[in-house]
N, CA, C and O of each residue as an XYZ file, in Angstrom:
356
protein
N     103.003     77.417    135.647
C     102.467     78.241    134.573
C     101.032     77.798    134.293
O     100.860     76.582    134.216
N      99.792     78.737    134.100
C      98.782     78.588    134.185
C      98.332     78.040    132.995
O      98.531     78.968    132.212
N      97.774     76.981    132.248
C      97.303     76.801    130.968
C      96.039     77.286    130.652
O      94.988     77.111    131.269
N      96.302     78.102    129.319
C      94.951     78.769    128.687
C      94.293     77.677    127.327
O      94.809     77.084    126.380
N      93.149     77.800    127.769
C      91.973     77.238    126.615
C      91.858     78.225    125.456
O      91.963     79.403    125.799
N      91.702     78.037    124.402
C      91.380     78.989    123.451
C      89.603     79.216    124.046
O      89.003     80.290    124.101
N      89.134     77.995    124.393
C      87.774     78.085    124.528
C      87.360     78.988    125.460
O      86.280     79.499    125.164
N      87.852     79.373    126.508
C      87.860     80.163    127.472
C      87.972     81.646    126.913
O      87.783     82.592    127.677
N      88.255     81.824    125.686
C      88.671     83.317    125.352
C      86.599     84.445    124.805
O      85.573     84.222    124.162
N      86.991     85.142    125.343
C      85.324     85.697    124.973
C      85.228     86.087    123.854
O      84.611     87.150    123.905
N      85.604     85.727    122.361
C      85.549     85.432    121.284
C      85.240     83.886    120.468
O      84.732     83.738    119.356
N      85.759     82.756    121.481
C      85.533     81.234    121.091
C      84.206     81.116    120.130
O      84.156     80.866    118.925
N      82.966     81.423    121.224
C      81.855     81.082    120.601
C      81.727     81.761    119.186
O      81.371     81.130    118.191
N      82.066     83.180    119.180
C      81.550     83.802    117.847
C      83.011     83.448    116.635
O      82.785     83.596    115.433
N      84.003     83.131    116.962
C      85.037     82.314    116.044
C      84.334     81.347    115.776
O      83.979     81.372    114.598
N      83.786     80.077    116.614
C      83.882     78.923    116.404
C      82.687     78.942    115.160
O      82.873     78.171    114.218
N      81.521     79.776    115.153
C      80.324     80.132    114.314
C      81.185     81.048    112.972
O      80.621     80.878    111.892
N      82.045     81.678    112.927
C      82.691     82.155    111.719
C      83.129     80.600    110.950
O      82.622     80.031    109.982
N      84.055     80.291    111.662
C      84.499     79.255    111.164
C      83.535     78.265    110.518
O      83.711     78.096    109.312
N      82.488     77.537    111.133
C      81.774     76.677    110.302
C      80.700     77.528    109.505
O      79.685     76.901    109.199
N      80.755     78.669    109.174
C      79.894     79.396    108.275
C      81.067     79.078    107.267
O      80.896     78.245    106.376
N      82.556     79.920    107.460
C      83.559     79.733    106.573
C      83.665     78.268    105.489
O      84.188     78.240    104.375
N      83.061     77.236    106.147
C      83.275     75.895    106.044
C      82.184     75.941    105.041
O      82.302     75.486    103.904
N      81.187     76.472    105.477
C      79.595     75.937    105.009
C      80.186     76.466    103.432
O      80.045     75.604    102.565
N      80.821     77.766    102.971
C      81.039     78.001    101.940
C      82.210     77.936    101.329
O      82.598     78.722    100.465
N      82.685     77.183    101.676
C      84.292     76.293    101.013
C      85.129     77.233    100.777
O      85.568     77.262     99.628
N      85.538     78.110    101.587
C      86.311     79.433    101.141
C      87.913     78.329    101.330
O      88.371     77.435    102.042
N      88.237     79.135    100.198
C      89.693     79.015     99.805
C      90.969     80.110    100.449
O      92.166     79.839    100.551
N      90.368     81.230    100.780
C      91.149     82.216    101.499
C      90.265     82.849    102.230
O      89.040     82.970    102.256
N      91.628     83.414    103.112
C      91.152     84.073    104.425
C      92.047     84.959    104.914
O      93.233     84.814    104.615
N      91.565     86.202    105.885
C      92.111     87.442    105.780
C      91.655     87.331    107.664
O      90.492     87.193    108.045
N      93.132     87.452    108.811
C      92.368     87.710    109.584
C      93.335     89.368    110.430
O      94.531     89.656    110.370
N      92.603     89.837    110.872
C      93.414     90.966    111.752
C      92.697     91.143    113.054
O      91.551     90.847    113.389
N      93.661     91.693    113.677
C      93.312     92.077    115.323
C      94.443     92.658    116.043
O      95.606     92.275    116.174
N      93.648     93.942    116.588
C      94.435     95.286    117.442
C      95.574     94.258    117.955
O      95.300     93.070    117.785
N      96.701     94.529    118.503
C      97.480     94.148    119.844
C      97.632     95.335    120.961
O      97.517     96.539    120.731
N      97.859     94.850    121.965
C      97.838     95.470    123.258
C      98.858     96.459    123.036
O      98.833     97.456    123.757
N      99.652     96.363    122.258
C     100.662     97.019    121.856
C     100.339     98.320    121.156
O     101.076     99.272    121.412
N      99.456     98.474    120.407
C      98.754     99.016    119.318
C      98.840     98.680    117.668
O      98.159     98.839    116.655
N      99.985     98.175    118.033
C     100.191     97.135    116.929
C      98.473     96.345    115.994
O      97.458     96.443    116.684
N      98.348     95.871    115.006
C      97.407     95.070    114.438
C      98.433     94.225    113.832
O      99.361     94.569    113.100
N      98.017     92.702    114.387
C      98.351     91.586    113.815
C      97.456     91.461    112.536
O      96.302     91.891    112.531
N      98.117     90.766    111.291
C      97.457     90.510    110.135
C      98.141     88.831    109.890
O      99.248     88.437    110.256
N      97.220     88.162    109.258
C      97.333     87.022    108.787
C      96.673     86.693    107.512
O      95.469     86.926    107.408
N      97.405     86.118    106.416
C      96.392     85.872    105.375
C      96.715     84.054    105.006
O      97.674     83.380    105.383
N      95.602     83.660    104.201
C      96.212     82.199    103.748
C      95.199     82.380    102.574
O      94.010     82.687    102.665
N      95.981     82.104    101.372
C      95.737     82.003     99.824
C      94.660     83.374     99.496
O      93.521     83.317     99.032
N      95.466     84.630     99.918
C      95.156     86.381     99.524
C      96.189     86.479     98.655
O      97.389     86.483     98.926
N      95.560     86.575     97.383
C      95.866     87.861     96.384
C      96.560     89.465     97.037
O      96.620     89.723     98.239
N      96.905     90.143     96.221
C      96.869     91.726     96.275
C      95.260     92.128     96.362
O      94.540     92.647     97.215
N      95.112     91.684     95.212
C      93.506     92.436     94.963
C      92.747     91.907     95.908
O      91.793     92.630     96.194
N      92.838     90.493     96.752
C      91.812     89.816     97.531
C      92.311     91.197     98.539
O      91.582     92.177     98.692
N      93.385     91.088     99.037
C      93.440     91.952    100.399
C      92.637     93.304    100.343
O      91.878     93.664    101.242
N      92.918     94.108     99.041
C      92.491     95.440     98.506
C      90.685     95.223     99.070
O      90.075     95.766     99.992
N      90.288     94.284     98.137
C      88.714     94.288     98.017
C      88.403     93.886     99.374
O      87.176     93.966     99.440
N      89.019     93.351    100.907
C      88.427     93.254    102.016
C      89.274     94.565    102.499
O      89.358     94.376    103.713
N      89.573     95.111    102.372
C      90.475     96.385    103.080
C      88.957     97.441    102.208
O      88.222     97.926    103.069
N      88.699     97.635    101.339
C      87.587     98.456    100.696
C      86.033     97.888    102.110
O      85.460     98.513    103.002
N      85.929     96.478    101.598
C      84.470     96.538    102.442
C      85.041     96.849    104.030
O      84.294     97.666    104.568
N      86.075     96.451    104.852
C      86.049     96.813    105.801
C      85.767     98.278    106.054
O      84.823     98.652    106.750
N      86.917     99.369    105.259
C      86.566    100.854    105.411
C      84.916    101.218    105.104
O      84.279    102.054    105.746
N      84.377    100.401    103.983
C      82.735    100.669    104.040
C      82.111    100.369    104.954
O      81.026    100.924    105.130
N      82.608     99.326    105.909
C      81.992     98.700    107.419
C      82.277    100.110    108.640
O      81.485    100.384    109.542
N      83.321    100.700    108.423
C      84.001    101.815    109.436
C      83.331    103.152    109.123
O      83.089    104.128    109.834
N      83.106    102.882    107.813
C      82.260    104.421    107.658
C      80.739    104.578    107.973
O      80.315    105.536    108.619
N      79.860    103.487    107.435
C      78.333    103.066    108.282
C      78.699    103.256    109.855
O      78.008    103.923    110.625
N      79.670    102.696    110.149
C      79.573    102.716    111.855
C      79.508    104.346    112.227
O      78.768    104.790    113.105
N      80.259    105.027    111.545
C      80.599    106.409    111.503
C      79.266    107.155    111.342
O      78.887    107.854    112.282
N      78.501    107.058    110.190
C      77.279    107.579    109.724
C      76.697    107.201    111.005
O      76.562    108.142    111.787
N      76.215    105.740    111.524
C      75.278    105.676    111.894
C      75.272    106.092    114.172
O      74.558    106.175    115.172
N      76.571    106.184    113.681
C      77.008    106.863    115.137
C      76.632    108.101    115.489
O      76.573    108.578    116.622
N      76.226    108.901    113.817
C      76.271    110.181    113.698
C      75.019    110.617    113.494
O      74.703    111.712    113.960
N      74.148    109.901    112.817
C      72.887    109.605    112.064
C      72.239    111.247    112.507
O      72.154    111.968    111.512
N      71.871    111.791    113.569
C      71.118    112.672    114.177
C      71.527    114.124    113.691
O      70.744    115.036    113.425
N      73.336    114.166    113.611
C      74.136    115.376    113.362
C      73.846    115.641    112.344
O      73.445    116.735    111.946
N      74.085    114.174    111.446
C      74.302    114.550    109.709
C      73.302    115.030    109.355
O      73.347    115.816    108.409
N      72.289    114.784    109.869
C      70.682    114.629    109.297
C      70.268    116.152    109.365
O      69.676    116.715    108.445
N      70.574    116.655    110.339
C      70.533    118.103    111.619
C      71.806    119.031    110.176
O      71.426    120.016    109.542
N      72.899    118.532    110.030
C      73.714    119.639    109.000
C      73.176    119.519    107.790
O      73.351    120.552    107.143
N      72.409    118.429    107.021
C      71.912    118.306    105.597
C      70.861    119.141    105.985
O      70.868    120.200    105.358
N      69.888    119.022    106.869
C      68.646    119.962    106.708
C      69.159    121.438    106.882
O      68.582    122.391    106.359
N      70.451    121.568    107.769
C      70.698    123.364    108.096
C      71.588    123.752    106.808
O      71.606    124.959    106.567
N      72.380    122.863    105.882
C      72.686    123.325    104.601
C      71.350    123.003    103.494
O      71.584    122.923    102.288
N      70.402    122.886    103.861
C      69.483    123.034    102.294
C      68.856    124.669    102.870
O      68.763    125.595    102.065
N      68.491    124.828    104.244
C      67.568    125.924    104.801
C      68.478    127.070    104.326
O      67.925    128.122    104.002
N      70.201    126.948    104.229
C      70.958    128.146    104.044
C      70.936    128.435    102.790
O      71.098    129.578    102.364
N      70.688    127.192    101.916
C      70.915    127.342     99.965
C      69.637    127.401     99.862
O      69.304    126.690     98.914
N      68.677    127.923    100.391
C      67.217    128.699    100.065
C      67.255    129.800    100.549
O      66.380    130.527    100.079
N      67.862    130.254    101.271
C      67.934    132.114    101.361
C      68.306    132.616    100.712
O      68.330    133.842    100.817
Protein backbone atom coordinates (compact mmCIF):
# COMPACT_ATOMS: atom_id res chain seq x y z
CA UNK A 1 0.00 0.00 0.00
CA UNK A 2 1.36 3.25 -1.20
CA UNK A 3 1.87 5.96 1.65
CA UNK A 4 0.50 9.49 1.09
CA UNK A 5 2.09 12.80 2.50
CA UNK A 6 -0.40 15.37 3.27
CA UNK A 7 2.53 17.51 1.94
CA UNK A 8 2.37 16.12 -1.38
CA UNK A 9 -1.34 17.21 -1.77
CA UNK A 10 -1.63 20.53 -4.20
CA UNK A 11 -3.30 22.39 -1.47
CA UNK A 12 -0.31 21.80 1.42
CA UNK A 13 1.37 25.02 0.62
CA UNK A 14 -1.78 27.29 0.58
CA UNK A 15 -3.25 25.25 3.94
CA UNK A 16 -0.03 25.40 5.55
CA UNK A 17 -0.17 29.66 4.96
CA UNK A 18 -4.04 29.57 6.17
CA UNK A 19 -3.06 27.94 9.06
CA UNK A 20 -0.25 30.18 10.43
CA UNK A 21 -2.28 33.31 9.37
CA UNK A 22 -5.13 31.38 11.52
CA UNK A 23 -2.43 31.26 14.31
CA UNK A 24 -1.16 34.82 13.75
CA UNK A 25 -4.83 35.75 14.93
CA UNK A 26 -5.61 33.36 17.77
CA UNK A 27 -8.83 32.20 16.29
CA UNK A 28 -10.82 30.16 18.60
CA UNK A 29 -13.07 28.57 15.84
CA UNK A 30 -13.04 27.22 12.64
CA UNK A 31 -15.33 26.25 9.83
CA UNK A 32 -13.85 23.93 7.18
CA UNK A 33 -15.71 22.41 3.92
CA UNK A 34 -14.78 20.66 0.76
CA UNK A 35 -16.68 19.10 -2.41
CA UNK A 36 -16.19 15.08 -2.26
CA UNK A 37 -15.72 13.08 -5.31
CA UNK A 38 -18.90 11.87 -4.44
CA UNK A 39 -20.63 15.19 -4.69
CA UNK A 40 -21.09 15.06 -1.36
CA UNK A 41 -19.40 18.37 0.75
CA UNK A 42 -17.60 17.37 3.78
CA UNK A 43 -18.13 20.00 6.67
CA UNK A 44 -16.15 20.27 9.83
CA UNK A 45 -16.47 22.77 12.57
CA UNK A 46 -14.46 23.21 16.03
CA UNK A 47 -15.95 25.79 18.64
CA UNK A 48 -19.01 27.17 15.76
CA UNK A 49 -21.93 28.64 17.13
CA UNK A 50 -25.30 28.55 14.99
CA UNK A 51 -24.80 32.12 14.28
CA UNK A 52 -20.84 31.58 13.71
CA UNK A 53 -21.84 29.01 10.92
CA UNK A 54 -24.82 31.44 9.57
CA UNK A 55 -22.36 34.56 9.40
CA UNK A 56 -19.57 32.35 7.29
CA UNK A 57 -22.36 30.63 5.20
CA UNK A 58 -23.59 34.66 4.47
CA UNK A 59 -19.84 35.85 3.52
CA UNK A 60 -19.22 32.72 1.60
CA UNK A 61 -22.61 33.21 -0.63
CA UNK A 62 -21.25 37.04 -0.87
CA UNK A 63 -17.85 35.39 -2.09
CA UNK A 64 -20.15 33.15 -4.83
CA UNK A 65 -22.05 36.01 -5.93
CA UNK A 66 -18.84 38.59 -6.78
CA UNK A 67 -17.50 35.50 -8.53
CA UNK A 68 -20.87 35.50 -10.39
CA UNK A 69 -20.95 39.39 -11.08
CA UNK A 70 -17.55 39.44 -11.95
CA UNK A 71 -17.72 36.41 -14.34
CA UNK A 72 -20.47 38.38 -15.80
CA UNK A 73 -19.17 41.94 -15.46
CA UNK A 74 -19.55 42.69 -19.50
CA UNK A 75 -23.39 41.18 -19.72
CA UNK A 76 -24.60 42.98 -16.66
CA UNK A 77 -23.08 46.14 -17.65
CA UNK A 78 -24.45 45.53 -21.55
CA UNK A 79 -28.37 44.72 -19.74
CA UNK A 80 -28.13 47.88 -17.17
CA UNK A 81 -27.22 50.16 -20.11
CA UNK A 82 -30.05 48.29 -22.60
CA UNK A 83 -32.66 48.67 -19.56
CA UNK A 84 -31.97 52.51 -18.89
CA UNK A 85 -31.96 53.12 -23.12
CA UNK A 86 -35.60 51.20 -22.94
CA UNK A 87 -36.93 53.41 -19.68
CA UNK A 88 -36.07 56.57 -21.88
CA UNK A 89 -38.30 55.83 -24.77
Amino acid sequence: MASYLISDAPYASWLSEVLATLEEHKISQLAIAAPLPTGEVFTGYFGMSMMDKALIATNIQADATMDVVCANGQRIQQAWEDNIEDSED
